[in-house]
Backbone of each chain as ProteinMPNN parsed JSONL, in Angstrom:
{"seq_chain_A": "XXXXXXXXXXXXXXXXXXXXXXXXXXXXXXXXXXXXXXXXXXXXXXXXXXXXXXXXXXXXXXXXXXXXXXXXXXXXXXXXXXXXXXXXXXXXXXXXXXXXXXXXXXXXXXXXXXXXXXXXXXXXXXXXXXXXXXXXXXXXXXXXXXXXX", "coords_chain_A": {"N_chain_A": [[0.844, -1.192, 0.0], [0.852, 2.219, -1.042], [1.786, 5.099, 0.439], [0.348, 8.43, 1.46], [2.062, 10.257, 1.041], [3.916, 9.697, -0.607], [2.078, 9.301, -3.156], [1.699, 11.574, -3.588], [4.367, 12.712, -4.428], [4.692, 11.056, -6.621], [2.603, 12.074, -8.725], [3.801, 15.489, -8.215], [5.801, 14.758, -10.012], [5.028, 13.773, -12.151], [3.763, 16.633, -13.308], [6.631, 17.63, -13.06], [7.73, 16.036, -15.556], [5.792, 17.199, -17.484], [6.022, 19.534, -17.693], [8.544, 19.778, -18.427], [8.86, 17.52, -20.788], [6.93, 18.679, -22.426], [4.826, 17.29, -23.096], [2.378, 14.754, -21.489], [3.549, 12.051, -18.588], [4.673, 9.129, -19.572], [3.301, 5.786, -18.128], [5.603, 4.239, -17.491], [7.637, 5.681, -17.941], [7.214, 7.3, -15.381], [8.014, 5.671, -13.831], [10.358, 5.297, -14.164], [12.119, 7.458, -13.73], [11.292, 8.045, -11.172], [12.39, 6.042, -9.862], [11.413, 3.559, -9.102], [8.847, 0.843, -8.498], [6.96, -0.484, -11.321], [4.603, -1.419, -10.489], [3.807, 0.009, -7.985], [3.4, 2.573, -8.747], [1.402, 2.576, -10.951], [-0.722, 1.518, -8.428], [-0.461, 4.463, -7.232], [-0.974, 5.902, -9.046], [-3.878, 5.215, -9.268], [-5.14, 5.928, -7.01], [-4.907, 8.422, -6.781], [-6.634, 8.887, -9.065], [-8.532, 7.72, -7.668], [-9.143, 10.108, -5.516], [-9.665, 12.133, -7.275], [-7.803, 13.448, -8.396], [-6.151, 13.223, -11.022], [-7.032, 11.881, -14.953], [-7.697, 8.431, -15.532], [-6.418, 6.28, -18.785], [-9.25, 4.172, -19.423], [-8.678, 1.393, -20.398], [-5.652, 1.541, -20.79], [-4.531, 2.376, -18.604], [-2.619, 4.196, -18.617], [-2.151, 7.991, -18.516], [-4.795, 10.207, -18.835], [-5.995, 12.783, -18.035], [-4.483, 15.103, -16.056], [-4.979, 17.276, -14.193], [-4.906, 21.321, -15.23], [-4.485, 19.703, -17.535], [-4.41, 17.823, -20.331], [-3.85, 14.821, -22.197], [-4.214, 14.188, -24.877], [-4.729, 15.566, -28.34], [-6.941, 18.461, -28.05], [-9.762, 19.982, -28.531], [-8.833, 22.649, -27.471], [-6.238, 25.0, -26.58], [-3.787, 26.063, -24.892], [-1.344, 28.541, -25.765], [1.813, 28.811, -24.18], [4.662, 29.906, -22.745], [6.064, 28.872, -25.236], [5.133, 26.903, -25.811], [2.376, 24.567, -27.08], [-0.449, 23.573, -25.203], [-2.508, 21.069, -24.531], [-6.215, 21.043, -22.942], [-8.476, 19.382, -21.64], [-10.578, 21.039, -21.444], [-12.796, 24.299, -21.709], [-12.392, 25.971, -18.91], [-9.928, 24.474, -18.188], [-8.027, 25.254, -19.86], [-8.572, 27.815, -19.435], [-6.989, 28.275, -17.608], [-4.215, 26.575, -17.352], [-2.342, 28.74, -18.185], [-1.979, 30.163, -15.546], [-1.429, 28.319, -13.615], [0.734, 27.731, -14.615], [1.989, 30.164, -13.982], [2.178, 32.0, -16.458], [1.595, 35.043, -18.509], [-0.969, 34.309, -21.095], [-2.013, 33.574, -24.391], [-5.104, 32.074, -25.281], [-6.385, 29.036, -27.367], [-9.622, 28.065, -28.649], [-12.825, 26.22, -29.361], [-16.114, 27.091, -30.522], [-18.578, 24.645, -29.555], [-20.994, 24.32, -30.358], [-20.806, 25.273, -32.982], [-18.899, 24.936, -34.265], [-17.205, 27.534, -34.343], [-13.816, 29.503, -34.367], [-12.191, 30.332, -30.951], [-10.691, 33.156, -29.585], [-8.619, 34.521, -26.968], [-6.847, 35.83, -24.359], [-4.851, 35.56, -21.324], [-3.753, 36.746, -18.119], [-2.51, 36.263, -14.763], [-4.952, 35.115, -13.71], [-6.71, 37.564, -15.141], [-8.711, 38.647, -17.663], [-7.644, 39.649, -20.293], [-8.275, 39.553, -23.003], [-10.707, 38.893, -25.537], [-14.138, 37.696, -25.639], [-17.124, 36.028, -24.859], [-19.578, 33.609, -24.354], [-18.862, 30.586, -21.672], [-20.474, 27.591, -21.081], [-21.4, 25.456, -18.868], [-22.032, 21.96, -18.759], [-23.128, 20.452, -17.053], [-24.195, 20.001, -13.794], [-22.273, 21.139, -10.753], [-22.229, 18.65, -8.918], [-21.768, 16.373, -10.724], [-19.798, 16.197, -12.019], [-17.874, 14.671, -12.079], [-18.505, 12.003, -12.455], [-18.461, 10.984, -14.999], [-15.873, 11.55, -16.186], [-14.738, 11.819, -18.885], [-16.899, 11.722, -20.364], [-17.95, 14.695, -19.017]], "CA_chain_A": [[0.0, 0.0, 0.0], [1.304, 3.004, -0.951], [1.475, 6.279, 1.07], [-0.443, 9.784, 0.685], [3.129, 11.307, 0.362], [3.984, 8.89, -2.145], [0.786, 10.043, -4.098], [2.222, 13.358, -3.804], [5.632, 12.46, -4.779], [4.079, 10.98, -7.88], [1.761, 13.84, -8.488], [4.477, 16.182, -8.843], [6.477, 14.527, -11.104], [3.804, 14.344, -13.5], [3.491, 17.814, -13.671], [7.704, 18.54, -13.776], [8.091, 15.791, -16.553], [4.579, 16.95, -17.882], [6.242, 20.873, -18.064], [9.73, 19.655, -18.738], [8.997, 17.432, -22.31], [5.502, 19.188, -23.026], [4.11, 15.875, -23.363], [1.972, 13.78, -20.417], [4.13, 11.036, -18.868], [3.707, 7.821, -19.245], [3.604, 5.145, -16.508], [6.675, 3.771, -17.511], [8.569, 7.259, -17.461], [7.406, 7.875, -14.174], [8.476, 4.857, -12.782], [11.813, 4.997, -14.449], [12.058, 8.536, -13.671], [11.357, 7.46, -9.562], [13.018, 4.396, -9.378], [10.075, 2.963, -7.924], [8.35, -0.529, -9.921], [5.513, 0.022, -12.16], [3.348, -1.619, -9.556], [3.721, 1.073, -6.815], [3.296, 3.915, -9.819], [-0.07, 2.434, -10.952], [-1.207, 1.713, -7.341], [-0.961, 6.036, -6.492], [-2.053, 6.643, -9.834], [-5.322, 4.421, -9.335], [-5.456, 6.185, -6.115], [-5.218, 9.469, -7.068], [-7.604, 9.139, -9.407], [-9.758, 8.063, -6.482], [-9.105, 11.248, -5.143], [-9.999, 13.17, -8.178], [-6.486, 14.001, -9.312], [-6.46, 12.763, -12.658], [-7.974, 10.804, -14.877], [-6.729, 7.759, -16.2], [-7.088, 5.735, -19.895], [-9.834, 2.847, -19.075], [-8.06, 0.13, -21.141], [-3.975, 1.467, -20.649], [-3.923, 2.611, -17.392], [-2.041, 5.911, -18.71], [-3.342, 9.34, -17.961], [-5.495, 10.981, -19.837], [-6.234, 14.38, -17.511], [-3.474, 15.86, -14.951], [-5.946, 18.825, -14.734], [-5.951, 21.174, -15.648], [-3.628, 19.56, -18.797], [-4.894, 16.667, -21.061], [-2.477, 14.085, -22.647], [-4.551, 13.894, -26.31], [-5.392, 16.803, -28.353], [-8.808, 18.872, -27.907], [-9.649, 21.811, -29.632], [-8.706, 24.004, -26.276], [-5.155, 25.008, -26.653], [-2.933, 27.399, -24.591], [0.167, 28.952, -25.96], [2.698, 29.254, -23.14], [5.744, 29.237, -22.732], [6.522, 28.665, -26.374], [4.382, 25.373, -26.625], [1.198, 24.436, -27.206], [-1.039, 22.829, -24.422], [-3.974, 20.798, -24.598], [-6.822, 20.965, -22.017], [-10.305, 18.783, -21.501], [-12.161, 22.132, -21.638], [-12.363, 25.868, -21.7], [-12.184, 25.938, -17.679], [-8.908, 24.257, -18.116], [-7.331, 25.726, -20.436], [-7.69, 29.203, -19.059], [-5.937, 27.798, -16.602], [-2.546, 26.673, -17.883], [-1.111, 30.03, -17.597], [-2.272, 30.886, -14.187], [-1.157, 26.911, -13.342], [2.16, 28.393, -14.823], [2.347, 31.72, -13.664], [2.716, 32.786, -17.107], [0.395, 35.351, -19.481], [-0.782, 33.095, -22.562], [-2.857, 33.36, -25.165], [-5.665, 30.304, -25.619], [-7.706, 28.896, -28.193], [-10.935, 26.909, -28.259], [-13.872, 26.989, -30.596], [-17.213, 27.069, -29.724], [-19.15, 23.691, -29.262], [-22.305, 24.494, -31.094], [-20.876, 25.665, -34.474], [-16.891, 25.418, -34.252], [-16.361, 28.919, -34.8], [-12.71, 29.574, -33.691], [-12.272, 31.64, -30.265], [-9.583, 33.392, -28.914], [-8.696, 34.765, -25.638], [-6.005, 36.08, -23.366], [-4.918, 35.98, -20.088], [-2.931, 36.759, -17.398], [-3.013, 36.257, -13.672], [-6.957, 35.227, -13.586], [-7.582, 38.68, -15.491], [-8.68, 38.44, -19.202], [-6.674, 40.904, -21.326], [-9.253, 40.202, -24.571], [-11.393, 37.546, -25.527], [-15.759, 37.888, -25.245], [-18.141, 35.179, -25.321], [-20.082, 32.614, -22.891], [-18.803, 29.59, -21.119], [-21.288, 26.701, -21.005], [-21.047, 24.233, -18.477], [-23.019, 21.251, -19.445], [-23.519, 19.405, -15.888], [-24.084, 20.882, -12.049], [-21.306, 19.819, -10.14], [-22.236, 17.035, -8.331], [-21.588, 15.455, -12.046], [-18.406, 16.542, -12.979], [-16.575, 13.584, -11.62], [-19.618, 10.8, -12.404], [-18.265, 10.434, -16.149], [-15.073, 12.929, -16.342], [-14.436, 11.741, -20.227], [-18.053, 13.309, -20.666], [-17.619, 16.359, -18.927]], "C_chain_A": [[0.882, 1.245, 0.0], [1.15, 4.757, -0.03], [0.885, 7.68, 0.676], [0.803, 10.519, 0.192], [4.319, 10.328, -0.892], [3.509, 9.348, -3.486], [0.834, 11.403, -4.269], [3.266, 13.441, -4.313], [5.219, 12.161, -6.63], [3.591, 12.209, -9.196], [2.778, 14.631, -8.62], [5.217, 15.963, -9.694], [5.83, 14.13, -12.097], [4.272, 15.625, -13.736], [5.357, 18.388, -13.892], [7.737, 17.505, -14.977], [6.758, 16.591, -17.663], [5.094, 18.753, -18.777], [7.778, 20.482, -19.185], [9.591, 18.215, -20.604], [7.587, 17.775, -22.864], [4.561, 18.203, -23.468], [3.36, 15.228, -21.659], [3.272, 12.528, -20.161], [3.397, 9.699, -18.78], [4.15, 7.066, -18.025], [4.665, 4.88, -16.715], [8.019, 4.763, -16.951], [8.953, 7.812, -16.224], [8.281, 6.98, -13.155], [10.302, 4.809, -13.046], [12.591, 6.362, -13.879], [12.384, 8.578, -11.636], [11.873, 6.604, -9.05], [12.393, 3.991, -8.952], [9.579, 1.78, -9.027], [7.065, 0.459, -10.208], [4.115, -0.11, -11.177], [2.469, -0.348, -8.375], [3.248, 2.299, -8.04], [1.933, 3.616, -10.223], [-1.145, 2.294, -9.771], [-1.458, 3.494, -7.347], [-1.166, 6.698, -7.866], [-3.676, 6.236, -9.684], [-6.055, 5.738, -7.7], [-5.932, 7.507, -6.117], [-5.964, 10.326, -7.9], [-9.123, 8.799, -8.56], [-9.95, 9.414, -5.993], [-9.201, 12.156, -6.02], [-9.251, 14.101, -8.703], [-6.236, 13.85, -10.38], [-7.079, 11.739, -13.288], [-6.862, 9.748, -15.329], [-7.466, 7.101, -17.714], [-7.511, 4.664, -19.419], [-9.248, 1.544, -19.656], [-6.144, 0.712, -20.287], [-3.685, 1.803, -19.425], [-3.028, 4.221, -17.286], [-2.959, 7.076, -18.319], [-3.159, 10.047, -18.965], [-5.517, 12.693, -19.421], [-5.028, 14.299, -16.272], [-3.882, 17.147, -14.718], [-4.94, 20.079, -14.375], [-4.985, 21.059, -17.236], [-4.278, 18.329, -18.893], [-3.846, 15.999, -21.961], [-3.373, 13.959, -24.351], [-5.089, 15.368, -26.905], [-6.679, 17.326, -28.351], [-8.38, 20.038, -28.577], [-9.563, 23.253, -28.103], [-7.323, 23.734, -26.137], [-4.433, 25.902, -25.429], [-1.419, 27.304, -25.315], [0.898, 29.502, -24.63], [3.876, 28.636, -22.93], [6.308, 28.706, -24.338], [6.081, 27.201, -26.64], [3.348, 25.701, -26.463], [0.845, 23.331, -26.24], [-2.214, 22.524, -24.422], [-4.696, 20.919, -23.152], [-7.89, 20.175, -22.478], [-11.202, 20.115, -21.815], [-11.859, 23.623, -21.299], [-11.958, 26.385, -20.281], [-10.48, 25.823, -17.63], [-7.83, 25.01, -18.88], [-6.877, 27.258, -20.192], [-6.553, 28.906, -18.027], [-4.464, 26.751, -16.441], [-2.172, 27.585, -17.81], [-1.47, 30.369, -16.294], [-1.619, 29.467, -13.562], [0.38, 27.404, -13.659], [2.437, 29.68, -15.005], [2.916, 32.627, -14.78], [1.273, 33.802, -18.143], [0.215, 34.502, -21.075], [-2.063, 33.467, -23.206], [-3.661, 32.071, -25.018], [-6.182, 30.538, -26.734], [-8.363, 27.764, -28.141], [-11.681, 26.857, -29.511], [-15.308, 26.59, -29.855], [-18.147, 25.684, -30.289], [-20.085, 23.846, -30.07], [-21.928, 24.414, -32.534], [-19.059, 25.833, -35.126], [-16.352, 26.339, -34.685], [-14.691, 29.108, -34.253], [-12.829, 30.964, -32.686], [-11.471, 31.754, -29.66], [-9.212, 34.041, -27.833], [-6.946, 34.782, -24.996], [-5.928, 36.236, -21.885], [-3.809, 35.81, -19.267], [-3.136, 37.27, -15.385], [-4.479, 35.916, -13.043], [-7.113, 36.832, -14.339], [-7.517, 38.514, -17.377], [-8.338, 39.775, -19.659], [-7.533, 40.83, -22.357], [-9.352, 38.907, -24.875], [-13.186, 37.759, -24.879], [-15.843, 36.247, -25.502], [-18.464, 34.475, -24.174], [-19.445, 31.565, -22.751], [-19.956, 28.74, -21.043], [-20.774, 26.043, -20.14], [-22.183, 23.55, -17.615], [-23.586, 20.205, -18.069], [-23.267, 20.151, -14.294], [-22.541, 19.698, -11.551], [-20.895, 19.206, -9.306], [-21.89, 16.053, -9.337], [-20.562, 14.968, -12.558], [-18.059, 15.189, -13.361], [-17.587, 12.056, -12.081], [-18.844, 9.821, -14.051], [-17.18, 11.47, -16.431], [-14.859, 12.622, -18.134], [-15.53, 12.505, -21.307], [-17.938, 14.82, -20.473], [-16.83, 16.967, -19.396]], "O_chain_A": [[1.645, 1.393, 0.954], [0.085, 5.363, -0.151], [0.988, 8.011, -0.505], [0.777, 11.251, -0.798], [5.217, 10.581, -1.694], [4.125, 9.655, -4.506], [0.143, 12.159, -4.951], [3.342, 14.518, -4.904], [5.44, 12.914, -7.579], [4.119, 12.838, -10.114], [2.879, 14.57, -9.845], [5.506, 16.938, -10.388], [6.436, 14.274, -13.158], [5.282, 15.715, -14.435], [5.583, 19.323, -14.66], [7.801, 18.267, -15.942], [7.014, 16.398, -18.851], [4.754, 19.13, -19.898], [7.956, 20.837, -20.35], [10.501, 18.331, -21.425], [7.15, 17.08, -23.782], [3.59, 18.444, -24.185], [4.095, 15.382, -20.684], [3.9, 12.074, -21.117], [2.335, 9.28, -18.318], [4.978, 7.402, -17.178], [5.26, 5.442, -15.796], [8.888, 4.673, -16.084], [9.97, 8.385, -15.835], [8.94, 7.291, -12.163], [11.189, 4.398, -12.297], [13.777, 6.2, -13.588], [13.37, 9.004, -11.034], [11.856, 6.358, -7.844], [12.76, 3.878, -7.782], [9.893, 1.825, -10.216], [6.509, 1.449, -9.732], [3.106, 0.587, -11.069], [1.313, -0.02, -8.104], [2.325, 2.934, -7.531], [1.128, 4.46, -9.831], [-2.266, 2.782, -9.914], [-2.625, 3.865, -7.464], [-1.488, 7.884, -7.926], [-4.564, 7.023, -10.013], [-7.203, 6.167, -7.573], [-7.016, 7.851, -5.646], [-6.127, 11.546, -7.885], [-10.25, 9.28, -8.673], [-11.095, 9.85, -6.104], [-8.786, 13.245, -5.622], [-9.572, 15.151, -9.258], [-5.986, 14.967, -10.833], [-7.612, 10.813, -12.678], [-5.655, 9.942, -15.474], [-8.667, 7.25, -17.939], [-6.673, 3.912, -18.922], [-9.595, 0.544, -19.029], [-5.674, 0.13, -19.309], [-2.542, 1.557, -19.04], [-2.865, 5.016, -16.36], [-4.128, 7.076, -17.935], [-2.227, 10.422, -19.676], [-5.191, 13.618, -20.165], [-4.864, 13.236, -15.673], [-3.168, 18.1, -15.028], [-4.214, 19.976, -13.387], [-4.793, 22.04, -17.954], [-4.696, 17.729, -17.903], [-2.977, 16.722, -22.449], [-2.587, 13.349, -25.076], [-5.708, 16.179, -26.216], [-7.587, 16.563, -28.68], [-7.398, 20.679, -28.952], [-10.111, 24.346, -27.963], [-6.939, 22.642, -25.719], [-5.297, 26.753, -25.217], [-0.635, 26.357, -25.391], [0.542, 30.56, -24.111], [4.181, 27.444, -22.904], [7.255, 27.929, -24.218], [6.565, 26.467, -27.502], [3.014, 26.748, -25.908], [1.504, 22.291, -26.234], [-3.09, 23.384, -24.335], [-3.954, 20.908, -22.169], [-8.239, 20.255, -23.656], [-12.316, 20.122, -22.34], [-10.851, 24.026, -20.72], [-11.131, 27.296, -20.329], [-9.776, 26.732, -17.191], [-6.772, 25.306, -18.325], [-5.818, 27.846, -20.416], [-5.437, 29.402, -17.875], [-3.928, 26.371, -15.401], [-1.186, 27.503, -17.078], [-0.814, 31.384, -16.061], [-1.078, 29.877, -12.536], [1.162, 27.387, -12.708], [2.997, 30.217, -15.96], [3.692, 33.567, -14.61], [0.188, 33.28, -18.399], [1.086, 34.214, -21.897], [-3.086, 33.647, -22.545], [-3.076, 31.043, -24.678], [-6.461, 31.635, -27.217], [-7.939, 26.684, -27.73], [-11.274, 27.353, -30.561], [-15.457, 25.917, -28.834], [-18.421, 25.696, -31.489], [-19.784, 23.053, -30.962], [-22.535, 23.661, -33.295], [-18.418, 26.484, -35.952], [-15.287, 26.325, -35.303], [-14.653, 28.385, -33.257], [-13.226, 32.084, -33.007], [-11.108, 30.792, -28.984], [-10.374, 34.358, -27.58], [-6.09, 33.917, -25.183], [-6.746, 36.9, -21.248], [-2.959, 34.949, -19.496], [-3.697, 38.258, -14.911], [-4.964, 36.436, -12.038], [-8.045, 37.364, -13.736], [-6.538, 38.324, -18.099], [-8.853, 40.83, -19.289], [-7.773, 41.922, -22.871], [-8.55, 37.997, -24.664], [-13.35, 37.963, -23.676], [-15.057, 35.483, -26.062], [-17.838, 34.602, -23.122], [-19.188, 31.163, -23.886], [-20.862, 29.55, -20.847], [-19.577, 25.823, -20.325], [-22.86, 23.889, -16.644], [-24.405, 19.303, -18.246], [-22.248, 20.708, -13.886], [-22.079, 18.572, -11.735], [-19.752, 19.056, -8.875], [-21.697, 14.899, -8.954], [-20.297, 13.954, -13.204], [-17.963, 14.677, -14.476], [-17.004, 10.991, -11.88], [-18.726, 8.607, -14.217], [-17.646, 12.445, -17.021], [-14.851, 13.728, -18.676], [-15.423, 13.249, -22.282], [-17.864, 15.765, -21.259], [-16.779, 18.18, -19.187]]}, "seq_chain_B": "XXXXXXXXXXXXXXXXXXXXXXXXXXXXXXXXXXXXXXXXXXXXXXX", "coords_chain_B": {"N_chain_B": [[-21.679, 31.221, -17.642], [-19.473, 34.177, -17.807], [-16.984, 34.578, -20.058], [-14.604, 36.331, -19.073], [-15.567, 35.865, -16.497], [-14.997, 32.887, -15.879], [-12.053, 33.021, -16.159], [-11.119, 34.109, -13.969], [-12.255, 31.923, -12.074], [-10.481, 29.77, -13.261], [-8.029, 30.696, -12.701], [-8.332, 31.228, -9.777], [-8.818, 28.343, -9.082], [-6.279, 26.903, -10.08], [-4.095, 28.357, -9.207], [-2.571, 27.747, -7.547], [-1.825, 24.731, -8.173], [0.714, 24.03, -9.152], [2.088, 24.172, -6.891], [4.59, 22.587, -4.763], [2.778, 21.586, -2.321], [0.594, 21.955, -3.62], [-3.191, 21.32, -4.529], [-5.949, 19.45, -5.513], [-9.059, 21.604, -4.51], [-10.451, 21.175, -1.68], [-14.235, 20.774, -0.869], [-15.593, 22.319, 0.583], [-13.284, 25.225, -0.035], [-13.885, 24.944, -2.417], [-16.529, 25.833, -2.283], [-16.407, 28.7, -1.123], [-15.027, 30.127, -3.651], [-16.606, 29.715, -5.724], [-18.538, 31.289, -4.372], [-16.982, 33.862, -4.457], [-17.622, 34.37, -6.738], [-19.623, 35.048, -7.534], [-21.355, 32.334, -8.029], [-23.616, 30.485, -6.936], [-25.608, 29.464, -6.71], [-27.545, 25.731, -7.143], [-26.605, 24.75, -9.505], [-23.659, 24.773, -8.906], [-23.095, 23.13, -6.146], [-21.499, 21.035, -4.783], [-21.468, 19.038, -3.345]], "CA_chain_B": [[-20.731, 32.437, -17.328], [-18.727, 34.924, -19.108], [-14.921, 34.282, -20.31], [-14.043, 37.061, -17.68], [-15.714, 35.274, -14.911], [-14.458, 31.766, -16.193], [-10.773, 32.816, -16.176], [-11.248, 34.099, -12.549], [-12.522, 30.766, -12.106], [-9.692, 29.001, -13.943], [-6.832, 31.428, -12.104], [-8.485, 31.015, -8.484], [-8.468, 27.034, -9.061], [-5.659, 26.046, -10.675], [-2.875, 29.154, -9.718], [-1.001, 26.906, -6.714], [-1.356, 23.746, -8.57], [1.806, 23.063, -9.43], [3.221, 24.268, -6.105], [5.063, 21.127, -3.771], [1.636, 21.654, -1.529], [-1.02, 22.104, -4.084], [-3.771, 19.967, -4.288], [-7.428, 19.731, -5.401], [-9.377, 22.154, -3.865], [-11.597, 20.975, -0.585], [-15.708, 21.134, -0.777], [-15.602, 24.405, 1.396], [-12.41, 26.053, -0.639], [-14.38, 25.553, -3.633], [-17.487, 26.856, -2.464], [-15.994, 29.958, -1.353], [-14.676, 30.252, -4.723], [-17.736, 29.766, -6.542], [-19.272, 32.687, -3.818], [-16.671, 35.064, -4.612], [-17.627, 34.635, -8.133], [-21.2, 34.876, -7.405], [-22.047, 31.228, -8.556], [-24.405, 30.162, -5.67], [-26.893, 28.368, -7.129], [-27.245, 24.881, -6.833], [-25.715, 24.214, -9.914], [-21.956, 24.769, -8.115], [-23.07, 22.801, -5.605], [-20.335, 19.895, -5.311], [-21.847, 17.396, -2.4]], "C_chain_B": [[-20.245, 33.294, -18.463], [-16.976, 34.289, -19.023], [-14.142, 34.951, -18.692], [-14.068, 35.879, -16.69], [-14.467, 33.709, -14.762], [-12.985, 31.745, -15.81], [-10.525, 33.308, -14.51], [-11.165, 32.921, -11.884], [-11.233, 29.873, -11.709], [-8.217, 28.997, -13.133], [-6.911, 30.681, -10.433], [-8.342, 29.183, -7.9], [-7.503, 26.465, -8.971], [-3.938, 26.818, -10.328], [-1.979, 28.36, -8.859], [-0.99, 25.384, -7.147], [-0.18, 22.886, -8.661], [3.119, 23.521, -7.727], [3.4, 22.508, -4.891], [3.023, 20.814, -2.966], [0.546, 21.793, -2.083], [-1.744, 21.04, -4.199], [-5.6, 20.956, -4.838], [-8.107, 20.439, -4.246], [-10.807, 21.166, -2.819], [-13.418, 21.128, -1.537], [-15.705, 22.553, -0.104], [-14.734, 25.322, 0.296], [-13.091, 26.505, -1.874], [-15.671, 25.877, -3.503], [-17.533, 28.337, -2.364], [-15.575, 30.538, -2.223], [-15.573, 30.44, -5.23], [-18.556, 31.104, -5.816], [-18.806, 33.367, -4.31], [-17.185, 35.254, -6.241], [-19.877, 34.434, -8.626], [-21.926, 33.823, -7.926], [-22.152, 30.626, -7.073], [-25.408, 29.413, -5.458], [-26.493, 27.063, -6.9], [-26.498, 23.948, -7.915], [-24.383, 24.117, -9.731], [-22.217, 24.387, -6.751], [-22.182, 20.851, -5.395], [-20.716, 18.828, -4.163], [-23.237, 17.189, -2.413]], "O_chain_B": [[-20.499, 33.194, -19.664], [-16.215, 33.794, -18.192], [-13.527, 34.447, -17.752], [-13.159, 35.191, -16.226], [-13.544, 33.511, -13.972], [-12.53, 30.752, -15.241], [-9.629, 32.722, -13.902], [-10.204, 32.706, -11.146], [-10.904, 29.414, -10.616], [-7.476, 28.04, -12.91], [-6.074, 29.934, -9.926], [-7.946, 28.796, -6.8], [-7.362, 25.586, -8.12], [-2.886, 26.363, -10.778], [-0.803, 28.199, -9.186], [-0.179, 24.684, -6.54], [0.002, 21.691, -8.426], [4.316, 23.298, -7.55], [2.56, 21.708, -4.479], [2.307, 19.857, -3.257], [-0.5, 21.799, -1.434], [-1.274, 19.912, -4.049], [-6.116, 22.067, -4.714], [-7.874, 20.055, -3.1], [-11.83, 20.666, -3.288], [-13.558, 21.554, -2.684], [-15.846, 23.675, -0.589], [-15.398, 26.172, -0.298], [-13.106, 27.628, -2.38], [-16.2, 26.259, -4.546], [-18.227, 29.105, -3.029], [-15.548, 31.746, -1.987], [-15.696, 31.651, -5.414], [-19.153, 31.893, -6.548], [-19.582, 34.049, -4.979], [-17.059, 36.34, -6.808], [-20.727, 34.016, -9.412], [-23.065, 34.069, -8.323], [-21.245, 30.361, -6.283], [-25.932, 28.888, -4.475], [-25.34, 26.879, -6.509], [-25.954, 22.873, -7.663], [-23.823, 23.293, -10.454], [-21.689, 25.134, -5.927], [-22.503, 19.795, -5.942], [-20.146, 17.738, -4.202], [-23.719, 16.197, -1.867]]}, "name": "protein", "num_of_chains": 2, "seq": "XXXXXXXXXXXXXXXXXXXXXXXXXXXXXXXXXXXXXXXXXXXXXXXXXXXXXXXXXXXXXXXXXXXXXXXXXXXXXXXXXXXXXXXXXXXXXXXXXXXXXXXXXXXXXXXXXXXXXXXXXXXXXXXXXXXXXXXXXXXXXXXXXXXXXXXXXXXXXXXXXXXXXXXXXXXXXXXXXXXXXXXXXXXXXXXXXXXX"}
């Protein structure tokens, strides 16, 4: 059984390999990365997706969400930092630069009619960018089907 | 919501994430969140 500061140990090294090759890691990475076996690395990922830390892929066991960053592409981008970052959703994505304390451009498009929409920001304050947010489930939901939401 | 509010949102969620100590926000943390951002209704209700 692995420990909560294990699951934290984990958990951050996601997020430096996750900054450091602009890519999600995989399980293997992490474990090679920790010196730790694969076993213990899927244990406090399983766990921490109990705890509503990320998600994982239902068949591979890899991770899909490290919120608020997504390992496949979506049409919600941020530019920061001189890469491009995917997110699950417009929520997330503003939030890659405030997640990395940097100002970033995003882009999305809008759900209904895939117009393309663009948007800035820095610190939580939008620099330029209109339009509505939708969000499609109260949230008691979020977490019921996260590949939906 | 609006974009504005959203990136409020997005900022107030997600800005200590990546610090050693961050962590998903609590049931309380994020209702106070959702107050300051005047979402009160029961759709930002999370239990």
């Amino acid at each position: 059984m692995v420990s909560e500061a294990f699951e934290k140990t984990v958990r951050l090294k996601i997020y430096e390999l996750l900054l450091a090759d602009g890519s999600m890691p995989r399980v293997q990475k992490l474990a090679d990365s920790l010196a730790e076996p694969l076993d213990r690395i899927n244990e406090a990922l399983k766990n921490l997706r109990q705890k509503k830390s990320l998600v994982l892929m239902p068949q591979s066991g890899e991770i899909l969400m490290c919120q608020p960053w997504c390992a496949i592409p979506t049409p919600h981008v941020a530019h920061v930092g001189g890469r491009d970052w995917f997110a699950p959703c417009i929520w997330d994505v503003l939030a890659i630069p405030a997640a990395m304390n940097l100002r970033g451009p995003i882009t999305t498009s809008c759900p209904c009619c895939g117009e393309r929409m663009t948007a800035e920001v820095d610190g939580g304050k939008l620099l330029n960018g209109t339009g509505i947010v939708h969000i499609g489930l109260p949230a008691k939901q979020w977490w019921d089907d996260p590949f939906f939401t | 919501m609006s974009v504005d509010t959203c990136a409020k949102l997005a900022y107030d969620w997600y800005k200590d994430r990546l610090d050693p100590d961050g962590r998903r926000k609590t049931p309380d943390e994020a209702k106070a969140i959702f107050a300051s951002l005047g979402l009160t209704n029961d759709f930002w209700n999370l239990e």
